[in-house]
VOPAGU-2260 file (C-alpha; in pm, 1 decimal, decimal comma):
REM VOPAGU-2260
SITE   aa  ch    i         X         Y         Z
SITE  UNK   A    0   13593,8   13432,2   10636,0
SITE  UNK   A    1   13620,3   13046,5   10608,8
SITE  UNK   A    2   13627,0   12926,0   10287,1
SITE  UNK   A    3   13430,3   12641,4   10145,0
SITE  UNK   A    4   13558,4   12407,7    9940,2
SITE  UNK   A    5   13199,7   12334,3    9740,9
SITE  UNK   A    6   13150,8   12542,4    9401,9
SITE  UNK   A    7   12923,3   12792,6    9603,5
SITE  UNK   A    8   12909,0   13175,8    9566,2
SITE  UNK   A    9   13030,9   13387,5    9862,9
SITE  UNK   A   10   12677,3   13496,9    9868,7
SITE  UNK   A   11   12505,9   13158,1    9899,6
SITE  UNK   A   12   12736,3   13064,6   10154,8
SITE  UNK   A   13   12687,8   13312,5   10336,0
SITE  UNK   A   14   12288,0   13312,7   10338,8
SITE  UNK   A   15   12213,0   12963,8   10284,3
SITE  UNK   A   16   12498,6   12720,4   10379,4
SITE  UNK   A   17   12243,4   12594,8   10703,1
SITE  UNK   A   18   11963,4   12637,7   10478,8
SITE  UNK   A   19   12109,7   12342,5   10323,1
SITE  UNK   A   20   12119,2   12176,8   10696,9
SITE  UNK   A   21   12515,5   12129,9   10669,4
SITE  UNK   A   22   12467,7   12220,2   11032,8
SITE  UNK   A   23   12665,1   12527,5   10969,3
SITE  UNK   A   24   12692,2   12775,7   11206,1
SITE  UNK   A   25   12742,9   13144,5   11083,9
SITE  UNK   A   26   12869,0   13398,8   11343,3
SITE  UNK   A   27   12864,4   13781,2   11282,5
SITE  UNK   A   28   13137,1   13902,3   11547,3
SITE  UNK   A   29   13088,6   14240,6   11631,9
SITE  UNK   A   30   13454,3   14431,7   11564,2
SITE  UNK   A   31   13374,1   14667,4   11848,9
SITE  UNK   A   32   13639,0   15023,5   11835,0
SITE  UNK   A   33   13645,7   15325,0   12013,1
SITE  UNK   A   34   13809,7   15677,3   11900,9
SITE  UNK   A   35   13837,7   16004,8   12050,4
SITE  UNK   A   36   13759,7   15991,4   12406,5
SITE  UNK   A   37   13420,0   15808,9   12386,9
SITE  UNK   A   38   13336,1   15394,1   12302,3
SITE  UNK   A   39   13216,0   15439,0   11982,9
SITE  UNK   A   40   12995,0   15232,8   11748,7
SITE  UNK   A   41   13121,0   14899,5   11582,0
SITE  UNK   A   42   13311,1   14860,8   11270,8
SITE  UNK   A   43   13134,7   14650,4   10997,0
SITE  UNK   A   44   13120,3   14258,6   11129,3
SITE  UNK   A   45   13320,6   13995,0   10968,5
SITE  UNK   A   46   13147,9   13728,6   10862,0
SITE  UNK   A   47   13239,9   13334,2   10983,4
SITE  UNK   A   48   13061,2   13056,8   10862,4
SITE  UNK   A   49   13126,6   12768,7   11104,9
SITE  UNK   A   50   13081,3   12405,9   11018,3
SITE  UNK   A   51   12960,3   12114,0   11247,9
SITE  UNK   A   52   13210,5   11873,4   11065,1
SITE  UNK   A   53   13429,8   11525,6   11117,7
SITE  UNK   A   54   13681,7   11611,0   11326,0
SITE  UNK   A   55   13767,8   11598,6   11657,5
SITE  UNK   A   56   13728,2   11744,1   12020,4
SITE  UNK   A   57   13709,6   11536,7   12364,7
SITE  UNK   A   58   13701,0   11230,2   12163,9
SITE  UNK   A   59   13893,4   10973,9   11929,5
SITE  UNK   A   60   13888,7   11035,5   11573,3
SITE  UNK   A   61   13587,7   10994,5   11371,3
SITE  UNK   A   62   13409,0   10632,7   11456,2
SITE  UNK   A   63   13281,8   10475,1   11148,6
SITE  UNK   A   64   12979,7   10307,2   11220,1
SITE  UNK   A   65   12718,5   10065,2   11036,5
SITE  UNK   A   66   12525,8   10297,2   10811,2
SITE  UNK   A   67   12214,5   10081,9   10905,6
SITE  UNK   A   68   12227,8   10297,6   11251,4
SITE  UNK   A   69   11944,0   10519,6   11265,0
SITE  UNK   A   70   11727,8   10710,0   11531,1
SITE  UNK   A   71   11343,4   10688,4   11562,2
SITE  UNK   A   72   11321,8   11065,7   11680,8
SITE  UNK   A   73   11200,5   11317,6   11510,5
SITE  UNK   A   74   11362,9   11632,0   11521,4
SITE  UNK   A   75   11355,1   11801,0   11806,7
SITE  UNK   A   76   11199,3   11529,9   11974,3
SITE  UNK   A   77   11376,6   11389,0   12338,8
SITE  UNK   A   78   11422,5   11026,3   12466,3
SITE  UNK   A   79   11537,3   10891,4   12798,6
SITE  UNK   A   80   11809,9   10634,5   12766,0
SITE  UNK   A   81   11951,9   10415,5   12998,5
SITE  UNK   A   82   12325,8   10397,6   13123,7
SITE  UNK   A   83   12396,3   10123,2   12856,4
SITE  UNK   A   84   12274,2   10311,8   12541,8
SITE  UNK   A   85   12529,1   10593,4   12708,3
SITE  UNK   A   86   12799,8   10397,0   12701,0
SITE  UNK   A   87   12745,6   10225,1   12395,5
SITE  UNK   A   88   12636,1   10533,9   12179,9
SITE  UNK   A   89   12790,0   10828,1   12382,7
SITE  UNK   A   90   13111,3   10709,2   12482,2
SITE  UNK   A   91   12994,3   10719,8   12856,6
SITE  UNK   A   92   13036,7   10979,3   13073,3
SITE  UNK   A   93   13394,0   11076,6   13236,0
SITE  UNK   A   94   13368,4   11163,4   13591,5
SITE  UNK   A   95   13636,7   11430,8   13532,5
SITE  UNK   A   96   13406,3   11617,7   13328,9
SITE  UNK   A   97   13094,6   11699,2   13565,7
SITE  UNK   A   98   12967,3   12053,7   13581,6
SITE  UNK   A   99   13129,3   12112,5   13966,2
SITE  UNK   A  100   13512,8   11995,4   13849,1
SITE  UNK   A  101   13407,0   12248,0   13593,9
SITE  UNK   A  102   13327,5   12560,6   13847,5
SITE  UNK   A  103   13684,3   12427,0   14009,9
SITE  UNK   A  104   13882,6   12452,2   13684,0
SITE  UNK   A  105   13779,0   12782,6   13616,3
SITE  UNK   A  106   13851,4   12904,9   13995,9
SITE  UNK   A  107   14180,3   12735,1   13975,8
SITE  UNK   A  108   14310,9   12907,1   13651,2
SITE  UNK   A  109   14186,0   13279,0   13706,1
SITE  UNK   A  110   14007,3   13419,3   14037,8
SITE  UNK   A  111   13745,8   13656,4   14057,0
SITE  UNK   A  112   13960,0   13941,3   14172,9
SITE  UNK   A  113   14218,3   13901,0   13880,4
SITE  UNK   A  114   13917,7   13844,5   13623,3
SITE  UNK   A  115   13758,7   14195,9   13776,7
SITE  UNK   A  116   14118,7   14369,6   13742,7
SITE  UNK   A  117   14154,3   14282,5   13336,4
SITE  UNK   A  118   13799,3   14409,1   13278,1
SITE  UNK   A  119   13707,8   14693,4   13479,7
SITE  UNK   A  120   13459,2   14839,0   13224,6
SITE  UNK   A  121   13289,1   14546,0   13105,4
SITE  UNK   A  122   12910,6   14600,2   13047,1
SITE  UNK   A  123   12734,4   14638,9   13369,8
SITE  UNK   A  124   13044,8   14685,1   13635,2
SITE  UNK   A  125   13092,3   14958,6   13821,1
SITE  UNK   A  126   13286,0   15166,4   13588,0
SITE  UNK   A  127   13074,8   15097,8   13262,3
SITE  UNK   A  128   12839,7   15297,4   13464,3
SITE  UNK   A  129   13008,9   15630,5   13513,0
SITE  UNK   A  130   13125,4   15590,1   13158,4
SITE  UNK   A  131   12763,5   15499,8   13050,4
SITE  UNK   A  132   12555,2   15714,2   13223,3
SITE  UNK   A  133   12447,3   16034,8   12982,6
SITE  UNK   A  134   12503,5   15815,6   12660,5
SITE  UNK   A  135   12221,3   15640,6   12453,2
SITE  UNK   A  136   12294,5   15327,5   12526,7
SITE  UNK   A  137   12274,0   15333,1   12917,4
SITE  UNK   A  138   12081,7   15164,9   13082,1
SITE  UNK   A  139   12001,7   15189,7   13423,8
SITE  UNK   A  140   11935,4   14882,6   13546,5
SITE  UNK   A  141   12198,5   14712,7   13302,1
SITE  UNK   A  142   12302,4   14414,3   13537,1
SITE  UNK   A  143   12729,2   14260,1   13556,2
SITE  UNK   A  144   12657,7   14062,0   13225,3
SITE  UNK   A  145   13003,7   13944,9   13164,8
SITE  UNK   A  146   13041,6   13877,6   13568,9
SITE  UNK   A  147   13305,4   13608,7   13680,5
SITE  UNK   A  148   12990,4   13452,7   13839,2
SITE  UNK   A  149   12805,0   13423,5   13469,5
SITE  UNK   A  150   13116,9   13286,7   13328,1
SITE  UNK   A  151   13155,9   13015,9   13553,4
SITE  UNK   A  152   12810,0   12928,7   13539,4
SITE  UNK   A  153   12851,8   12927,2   13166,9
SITE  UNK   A  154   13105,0   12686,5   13204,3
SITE  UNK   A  155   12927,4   12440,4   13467,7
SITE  UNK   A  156   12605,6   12435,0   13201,0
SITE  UNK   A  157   12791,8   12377,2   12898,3
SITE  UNK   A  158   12962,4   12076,5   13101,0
SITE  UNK   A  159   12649,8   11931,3   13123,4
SITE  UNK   A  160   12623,6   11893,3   12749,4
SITE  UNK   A  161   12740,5   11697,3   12478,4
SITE  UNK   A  162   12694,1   11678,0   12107,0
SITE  UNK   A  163   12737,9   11417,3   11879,8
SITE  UNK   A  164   12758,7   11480,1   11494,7
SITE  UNK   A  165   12672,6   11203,5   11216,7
SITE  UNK   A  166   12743,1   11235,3   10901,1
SITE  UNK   A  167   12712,6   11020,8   10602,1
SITE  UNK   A  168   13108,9   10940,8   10440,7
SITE  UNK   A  169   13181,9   11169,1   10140,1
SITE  UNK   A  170   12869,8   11413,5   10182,7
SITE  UNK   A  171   12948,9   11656,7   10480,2
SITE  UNK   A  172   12544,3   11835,9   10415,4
SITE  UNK   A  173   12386,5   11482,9   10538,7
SITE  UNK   A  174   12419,7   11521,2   10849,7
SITE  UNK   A  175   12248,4   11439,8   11198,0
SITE  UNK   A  176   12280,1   11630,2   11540,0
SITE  UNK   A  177   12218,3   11529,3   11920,0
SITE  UNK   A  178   12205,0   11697,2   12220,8
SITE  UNK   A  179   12277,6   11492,6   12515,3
SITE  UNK   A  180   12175,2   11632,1   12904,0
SITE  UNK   A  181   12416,9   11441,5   13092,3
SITE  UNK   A  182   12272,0   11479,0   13444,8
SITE  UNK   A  183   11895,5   11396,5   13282,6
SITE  UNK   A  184   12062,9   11106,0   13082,7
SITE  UNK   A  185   11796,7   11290,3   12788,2
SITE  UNK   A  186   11892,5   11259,4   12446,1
SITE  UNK   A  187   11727,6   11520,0   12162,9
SITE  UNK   A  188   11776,0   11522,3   11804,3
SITE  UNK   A  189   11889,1   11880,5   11706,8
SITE  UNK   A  190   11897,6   11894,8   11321,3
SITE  UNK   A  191   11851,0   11581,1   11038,7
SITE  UNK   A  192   11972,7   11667,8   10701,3
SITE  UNK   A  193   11668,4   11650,7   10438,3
SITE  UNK   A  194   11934,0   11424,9   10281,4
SITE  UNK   A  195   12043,3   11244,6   10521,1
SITE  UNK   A  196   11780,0   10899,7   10491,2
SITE  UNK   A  197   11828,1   10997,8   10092,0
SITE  UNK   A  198   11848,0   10742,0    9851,3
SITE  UNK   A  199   12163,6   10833,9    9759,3
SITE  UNK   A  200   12347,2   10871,1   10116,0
SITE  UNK   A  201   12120,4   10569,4   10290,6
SITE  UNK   A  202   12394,3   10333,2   10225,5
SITE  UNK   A  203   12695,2   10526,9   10302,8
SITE  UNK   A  204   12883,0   10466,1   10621,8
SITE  UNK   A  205   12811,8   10703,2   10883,8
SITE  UNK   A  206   13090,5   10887,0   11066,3
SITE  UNK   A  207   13037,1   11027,3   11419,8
SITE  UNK   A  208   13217,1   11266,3   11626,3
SITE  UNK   A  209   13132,3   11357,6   11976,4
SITE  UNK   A  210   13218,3   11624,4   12221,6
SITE  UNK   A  211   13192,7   11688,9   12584,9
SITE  UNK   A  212   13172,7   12036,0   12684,3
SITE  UNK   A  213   13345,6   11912,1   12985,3
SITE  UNK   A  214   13617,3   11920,5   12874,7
SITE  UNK   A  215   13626,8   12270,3   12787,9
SITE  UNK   A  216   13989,8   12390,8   13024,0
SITE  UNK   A  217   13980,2   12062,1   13165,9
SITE  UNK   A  218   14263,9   11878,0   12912,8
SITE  UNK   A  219   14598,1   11947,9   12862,6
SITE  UNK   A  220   14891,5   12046,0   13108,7
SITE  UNK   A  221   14756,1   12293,3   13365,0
SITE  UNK   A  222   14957,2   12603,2   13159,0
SITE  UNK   A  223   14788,2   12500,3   12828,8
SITE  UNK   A  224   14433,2   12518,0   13013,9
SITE  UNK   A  225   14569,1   12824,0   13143,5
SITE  UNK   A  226   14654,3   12980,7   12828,7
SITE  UNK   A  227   14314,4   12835,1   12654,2
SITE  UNK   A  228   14097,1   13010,3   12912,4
SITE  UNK   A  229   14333,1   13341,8   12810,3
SITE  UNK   A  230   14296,7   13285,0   12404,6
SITE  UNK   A  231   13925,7   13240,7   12479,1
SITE  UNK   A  232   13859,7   13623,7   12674,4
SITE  UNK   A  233   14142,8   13712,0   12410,6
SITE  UNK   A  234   13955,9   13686,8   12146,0
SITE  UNK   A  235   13621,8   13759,2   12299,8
SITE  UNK   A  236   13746,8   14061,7   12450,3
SITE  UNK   A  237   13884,3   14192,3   12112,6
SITE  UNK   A  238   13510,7   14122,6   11926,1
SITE  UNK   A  239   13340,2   14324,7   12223,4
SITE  UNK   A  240   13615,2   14569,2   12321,4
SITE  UNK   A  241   13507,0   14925,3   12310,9
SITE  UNK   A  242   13875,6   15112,4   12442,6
SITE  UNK   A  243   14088,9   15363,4   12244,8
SITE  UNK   A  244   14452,1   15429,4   12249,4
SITE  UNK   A  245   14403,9   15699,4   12486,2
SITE  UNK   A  246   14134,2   15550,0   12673,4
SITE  UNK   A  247   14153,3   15583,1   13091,7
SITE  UNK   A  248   14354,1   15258,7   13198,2
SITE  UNK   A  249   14490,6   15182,4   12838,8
SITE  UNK   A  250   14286,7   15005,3   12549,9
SITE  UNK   A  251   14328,9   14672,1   12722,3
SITE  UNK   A  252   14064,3   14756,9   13030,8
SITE  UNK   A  253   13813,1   14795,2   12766,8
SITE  UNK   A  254   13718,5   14425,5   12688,3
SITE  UNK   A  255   13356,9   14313,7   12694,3
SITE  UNK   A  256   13237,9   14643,4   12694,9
SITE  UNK   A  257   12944,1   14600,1   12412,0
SITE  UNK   A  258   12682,2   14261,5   12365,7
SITE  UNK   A  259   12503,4   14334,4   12135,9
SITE  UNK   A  260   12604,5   14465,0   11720,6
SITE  UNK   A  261   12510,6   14872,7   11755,6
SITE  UNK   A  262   12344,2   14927,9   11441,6
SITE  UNK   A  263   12105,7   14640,4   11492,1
SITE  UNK   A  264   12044,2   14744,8   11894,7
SITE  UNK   A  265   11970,4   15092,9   11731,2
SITE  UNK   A  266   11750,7   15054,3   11446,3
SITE  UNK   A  267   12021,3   15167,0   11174,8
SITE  UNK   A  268   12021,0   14848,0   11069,0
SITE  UNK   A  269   11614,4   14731,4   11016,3
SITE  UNK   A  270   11705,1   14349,2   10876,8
SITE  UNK   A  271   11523,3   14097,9   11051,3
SITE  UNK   A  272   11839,9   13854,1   10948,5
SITE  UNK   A  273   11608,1   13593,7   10874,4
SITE  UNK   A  274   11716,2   13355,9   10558,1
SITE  UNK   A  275   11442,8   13273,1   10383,4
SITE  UNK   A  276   11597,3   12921,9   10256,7
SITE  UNK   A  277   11635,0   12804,7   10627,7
SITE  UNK   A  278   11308,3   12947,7   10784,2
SITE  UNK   A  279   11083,1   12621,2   10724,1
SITE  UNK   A  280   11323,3   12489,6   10975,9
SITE  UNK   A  281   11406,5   12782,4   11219,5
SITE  UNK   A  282   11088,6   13031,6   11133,8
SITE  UNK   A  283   11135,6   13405,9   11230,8
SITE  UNK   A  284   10880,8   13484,5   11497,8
SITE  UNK   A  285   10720,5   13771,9   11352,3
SITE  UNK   A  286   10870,9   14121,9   11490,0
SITE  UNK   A  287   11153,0   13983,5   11598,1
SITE  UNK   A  288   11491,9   14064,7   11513,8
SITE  UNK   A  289   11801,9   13803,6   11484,9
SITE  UNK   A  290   12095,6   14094,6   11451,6
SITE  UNK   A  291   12410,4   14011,5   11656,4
SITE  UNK   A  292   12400,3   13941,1   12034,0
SITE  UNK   A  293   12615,0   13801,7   12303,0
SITE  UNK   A  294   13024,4   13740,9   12298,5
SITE  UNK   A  295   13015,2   13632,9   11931,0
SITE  UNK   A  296   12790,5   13811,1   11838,2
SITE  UNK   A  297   12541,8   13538,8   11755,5
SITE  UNK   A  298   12340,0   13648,9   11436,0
SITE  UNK   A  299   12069,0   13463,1   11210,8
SITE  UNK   A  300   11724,9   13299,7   11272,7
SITE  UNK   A  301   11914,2   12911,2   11197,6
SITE  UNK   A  302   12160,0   13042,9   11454,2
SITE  UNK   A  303   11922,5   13123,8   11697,8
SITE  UNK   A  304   11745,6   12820,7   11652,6
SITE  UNK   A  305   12047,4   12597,9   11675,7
SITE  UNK   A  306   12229,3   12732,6   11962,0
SITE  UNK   A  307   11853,1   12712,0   12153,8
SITE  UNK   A  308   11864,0   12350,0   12034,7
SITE  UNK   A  309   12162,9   12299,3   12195,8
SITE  UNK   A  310   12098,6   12499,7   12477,1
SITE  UNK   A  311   11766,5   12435,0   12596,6
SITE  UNK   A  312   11667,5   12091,9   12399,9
SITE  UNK   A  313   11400,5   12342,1   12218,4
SITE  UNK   A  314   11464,0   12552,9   11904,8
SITE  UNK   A  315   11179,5   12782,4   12007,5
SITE  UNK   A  316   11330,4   12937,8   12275,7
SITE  UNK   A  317   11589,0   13163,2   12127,0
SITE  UNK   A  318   11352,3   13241,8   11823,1
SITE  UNK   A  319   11071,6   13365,1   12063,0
SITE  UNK   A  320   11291,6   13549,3   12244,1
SITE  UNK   A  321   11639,6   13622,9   12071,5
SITE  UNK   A  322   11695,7   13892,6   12356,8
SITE  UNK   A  323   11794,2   13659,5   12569,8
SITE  UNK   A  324   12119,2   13648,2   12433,8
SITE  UNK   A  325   12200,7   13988,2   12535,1
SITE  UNK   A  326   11978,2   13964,5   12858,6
SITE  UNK   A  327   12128,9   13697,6   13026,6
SITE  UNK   A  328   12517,8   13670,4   13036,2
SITE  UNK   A  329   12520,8   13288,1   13120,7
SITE  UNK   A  330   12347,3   13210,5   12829,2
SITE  UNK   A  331   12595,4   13449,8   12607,6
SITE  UNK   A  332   12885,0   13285,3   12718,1
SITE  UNK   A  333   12750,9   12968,0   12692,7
SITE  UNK   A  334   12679,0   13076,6   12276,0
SITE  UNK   A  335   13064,1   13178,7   12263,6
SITE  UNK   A  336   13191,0   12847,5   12440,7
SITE  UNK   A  337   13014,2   12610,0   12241,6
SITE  UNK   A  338   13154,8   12804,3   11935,1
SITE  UNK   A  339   13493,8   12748,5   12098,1
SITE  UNK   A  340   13430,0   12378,9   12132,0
SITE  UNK   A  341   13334,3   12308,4   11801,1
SITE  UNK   A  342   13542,3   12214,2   11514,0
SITE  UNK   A  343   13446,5   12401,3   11154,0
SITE  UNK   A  344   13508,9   12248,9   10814,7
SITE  UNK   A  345   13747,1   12257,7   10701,6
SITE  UNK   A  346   13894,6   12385,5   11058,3
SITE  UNK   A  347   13953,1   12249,4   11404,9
SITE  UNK   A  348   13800,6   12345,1   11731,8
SITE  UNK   A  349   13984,8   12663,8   11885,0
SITE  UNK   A  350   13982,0   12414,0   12179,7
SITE  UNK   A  351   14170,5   12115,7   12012,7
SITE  UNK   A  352   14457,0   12364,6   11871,0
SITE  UNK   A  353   14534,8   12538,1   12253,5
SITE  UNK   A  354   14557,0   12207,4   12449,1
SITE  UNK   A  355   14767,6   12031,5   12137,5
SITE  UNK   A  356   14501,7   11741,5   12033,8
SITE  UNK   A  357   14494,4   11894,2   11674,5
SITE  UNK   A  358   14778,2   11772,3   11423,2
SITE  UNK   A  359   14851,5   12049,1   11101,0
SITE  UNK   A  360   14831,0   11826,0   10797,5
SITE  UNK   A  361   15060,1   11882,3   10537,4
SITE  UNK   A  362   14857,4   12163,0   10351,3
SITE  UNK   A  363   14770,0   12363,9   10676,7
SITE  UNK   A  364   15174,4   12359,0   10784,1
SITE  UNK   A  365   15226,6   12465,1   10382,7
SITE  UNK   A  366   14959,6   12791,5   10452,8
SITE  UNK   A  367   15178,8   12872,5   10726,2
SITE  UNK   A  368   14904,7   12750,7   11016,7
SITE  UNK   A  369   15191,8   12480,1   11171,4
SITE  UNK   A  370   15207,6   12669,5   11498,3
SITE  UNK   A  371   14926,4   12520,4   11758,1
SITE  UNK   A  372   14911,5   12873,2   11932,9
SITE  UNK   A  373   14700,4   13176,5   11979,3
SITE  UNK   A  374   14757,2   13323,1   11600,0
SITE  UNK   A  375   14613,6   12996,4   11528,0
SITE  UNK   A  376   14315,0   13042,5   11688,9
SITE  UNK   A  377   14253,0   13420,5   11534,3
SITE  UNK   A  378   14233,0   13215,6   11203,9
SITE  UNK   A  379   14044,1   12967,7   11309,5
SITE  UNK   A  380   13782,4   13274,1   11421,8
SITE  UNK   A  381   13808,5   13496,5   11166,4
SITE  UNK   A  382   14001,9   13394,4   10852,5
SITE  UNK   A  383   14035,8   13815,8   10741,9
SITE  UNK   A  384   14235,2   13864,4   10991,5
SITE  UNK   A  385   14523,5   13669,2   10782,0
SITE  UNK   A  386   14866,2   13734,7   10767,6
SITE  UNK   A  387   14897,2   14026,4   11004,8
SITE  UNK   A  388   15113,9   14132,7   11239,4
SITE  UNK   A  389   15156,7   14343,2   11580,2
SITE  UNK   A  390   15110,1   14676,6   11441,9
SITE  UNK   A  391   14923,8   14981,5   11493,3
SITE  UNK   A  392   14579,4   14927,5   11319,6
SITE  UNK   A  393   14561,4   14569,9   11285,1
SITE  UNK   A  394   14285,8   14424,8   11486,5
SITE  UNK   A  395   14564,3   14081,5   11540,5
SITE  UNK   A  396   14739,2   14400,5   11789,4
SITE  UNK   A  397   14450,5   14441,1   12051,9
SITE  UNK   A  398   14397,7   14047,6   12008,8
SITE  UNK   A  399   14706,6   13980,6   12050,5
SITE  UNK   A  400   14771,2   14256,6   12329,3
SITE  UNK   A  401   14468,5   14087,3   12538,4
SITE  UNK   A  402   14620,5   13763,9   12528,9
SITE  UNK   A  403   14973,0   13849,7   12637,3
SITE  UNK   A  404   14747,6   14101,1   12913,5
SITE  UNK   A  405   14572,7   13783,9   13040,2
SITE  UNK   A  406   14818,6   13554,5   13030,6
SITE  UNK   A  407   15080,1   13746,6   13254,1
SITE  UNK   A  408   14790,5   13805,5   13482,7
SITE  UNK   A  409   14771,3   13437,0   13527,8
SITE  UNK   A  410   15149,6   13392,1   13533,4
SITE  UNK   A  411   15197,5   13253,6   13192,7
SITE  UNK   A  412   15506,2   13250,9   13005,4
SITE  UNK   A  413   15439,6   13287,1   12612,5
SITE  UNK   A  414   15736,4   13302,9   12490,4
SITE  UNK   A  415   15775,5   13175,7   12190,5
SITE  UNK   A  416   15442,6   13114,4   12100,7
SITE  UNK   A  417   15357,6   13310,4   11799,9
SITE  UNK   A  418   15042,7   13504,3   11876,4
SITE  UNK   A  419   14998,8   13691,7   11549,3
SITE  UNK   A  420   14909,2   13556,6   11154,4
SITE  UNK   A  421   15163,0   13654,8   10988,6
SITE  UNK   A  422   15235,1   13403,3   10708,9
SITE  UNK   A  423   14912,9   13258,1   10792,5
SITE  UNK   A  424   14661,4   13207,2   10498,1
SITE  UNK   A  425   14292,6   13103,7   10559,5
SITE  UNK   A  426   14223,0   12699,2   10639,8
């Protein structure tokens, strides 16, 4: 769990941190475990609040700006802007960062026929349906959601995207959040602060961070894009995995197996996860249900809302229809690399620490987080999973054991790299 450095109960963070409009992002992964010889229902989900903060990713550092620089849209609201007001507010657009060099990275770092080979029974393949078949949560016209095909069209989408965070110096709730669709040149306010035109905060300088999904596996040397797109299905297969230690083809085959958090699919679990402090902004639709779905396991009606923001340019969307996230595998990877992409306070982007842009200050390299590798990245995903090591039991093992899986499928050599947390303590 990330911890928050504001006098706030665990509780109130947890519920209400967005309500706030801190732009936080809270994540339910779903810890997904099998035992015996069947996949088997989830553990309890971790929880990981993630915060839209100053930092980093595809960019400079943080751009102070005149604090007089404001927007005329409302939220939600979209504008047209001309190649000028890119460059001048958006840092232009890189050519190396179009959706089809996108489609190329991923092709060139991991083909279809390896990707098919690490995860044989991933929800809707071939084998998840002789497994499947007989159990209650078959379905029989379940399509390939985590295909290679929905991954790299994922990738091409979220390309097409970027977001730019403002926030007011010395007050990290006041801030605002665009959406930019880089082939439409269409800019949309996501979220504005109730704060942020405040009395109080009006005159502070603003601070503003931008980044280009583009540049998701397009930065670095070509092994550290390599081993980002391999801590990425890592972790993602570890959060969805649903193999045993006996289990046909070893543990490691297992990844992606589940979308969606079992007690909420089933009914155990009747919440509607809808927080009643951030509902004026992202209202539940009524009989609708905002449990986990997708990769991460996206969870919450301000989550919903959000990541539809982002998404789609429309809040609505996702809160209408929250099954979409489990429906359509482009859009649930596109949830999971965003979350990648984006830094959390007081953390950086899982991105930033695999290609090397992020720099351990002092304090970080004093909690033992100095090494820019995959253990990083477990911590900057779930802080629980602190200070463990490779051993039987510890969910850092099947992490861990995916990563080294993927990355000698790709021809990686990780040596060296220290892959669990041991002597890691939360950011």
């Amino acid at each position: 769990m990330t911890l928050w450095k504001y006098p706030l109960s665990g509780k109130t963070i947890q519920r209400s941190m967005i309500a706030a409009l801190s732009a936080t992002l809270l994540m339910t992964p779903l810890h997904a475990f099998a035992a015996d010889e069947t996949p088997q229902a989830a553990a309890s989900p971790a929880t990981l609040n993630v915060s839209l903060e100053s930092s980093t990713s595809g960019t400079s550092a943080p751009a102070q700006v005149s604090q007089s620089q404001s927007s005329s849209l409302a939220v939600g609201e979209h504008r047209l802007i001309s190649r000028k007001e890119i460059v001048q507010n958006w840092d232009d657009l890189d050519p190396d960062y179009t959706p089809e060099k996108a489609i190329e990275a991923v092709k060139a770092l991991l083909s279809k026929e390896d990707f098919e080979a690490l995860f044989p029974y991933r929800l809707g393949s071939e084998e998840w349906y002789k497994v499947a078949k007989g159990k209650e949560y078959y379905k029989a016209d379940q399509k390939d959601y985590f295909s290679y095909d929905n991954l790299i069209h994922a990738v091409a989408e979220v390309s097409n995207l970027k977001i730019k965070i403002r926030t007011r110096q010395g007050t990290p709730s006041a801030q605002e959040i665009y959406r930019l669709d880089k082939d439409g040149r269409v800019e949309t306010l996501v979220v504005r602060s109730a704060d942020f035109h405040s009395a109080s905060n009006r005159n502070k300088t603003i601070e503003t961070v931008i980044i280009d999904g583009g540049t998701f596996l397009k930065e670095g040397f070509k092994k550290d894009r390599k081993r980002e797109l391999a801590a990425f299905l890592a972790n993602l297969s570890h959060e969805t995995g649903g193999g045993w230690s006996t289990a046909p083809g070893g543990p490691l085959r297992w990844g992606l197996f589940w979308n969606e958090n079992i007690a909420g699919r089933t009914g155990v679990n009747q919440d509607a996860f809808v927080d009643p402090a951030s509902a004026e902004l992202y209202p539940g639709t009524p009989d609708k249900r905002y449990y986990g779905r997708g990769p991460i396991m996206l969870s919450w009606n301000f989550n919903y809302g959000l990541f539809s923001s982002i998404i789609y340019g429309d809040k609505s969307v996702l809160l209408d229809n929250p099954e979409i996230v489990a429906a359509d595998g482009k859009i649930g990877y596109m949830t999971a690399i965003l979350f990648w992409m984006t830094p959390q306070n007081p953390k950086p982007s899982a991105h930033d620490v695999m290609v090397g842009r992020w720099k351990p200050s002092p304090l970080e390299k004093f909690r033992g987080l100095g090494d820019p590798g995959f253990g990083t990245t477990v911590m900057v995903l779930n802080g629980l999973e602190a200070n463990l090591g490779e051993i039987e039991g510890s969910p850092v093992q099947r992490r861990a054991g995916h990563y080294r899986d993927i990355t000698n499928r790709m021809g990686v050599d990780i040596t060296g790299e220290k892959v669990d947390t041991l002597g890691m303590k939360p950011f």
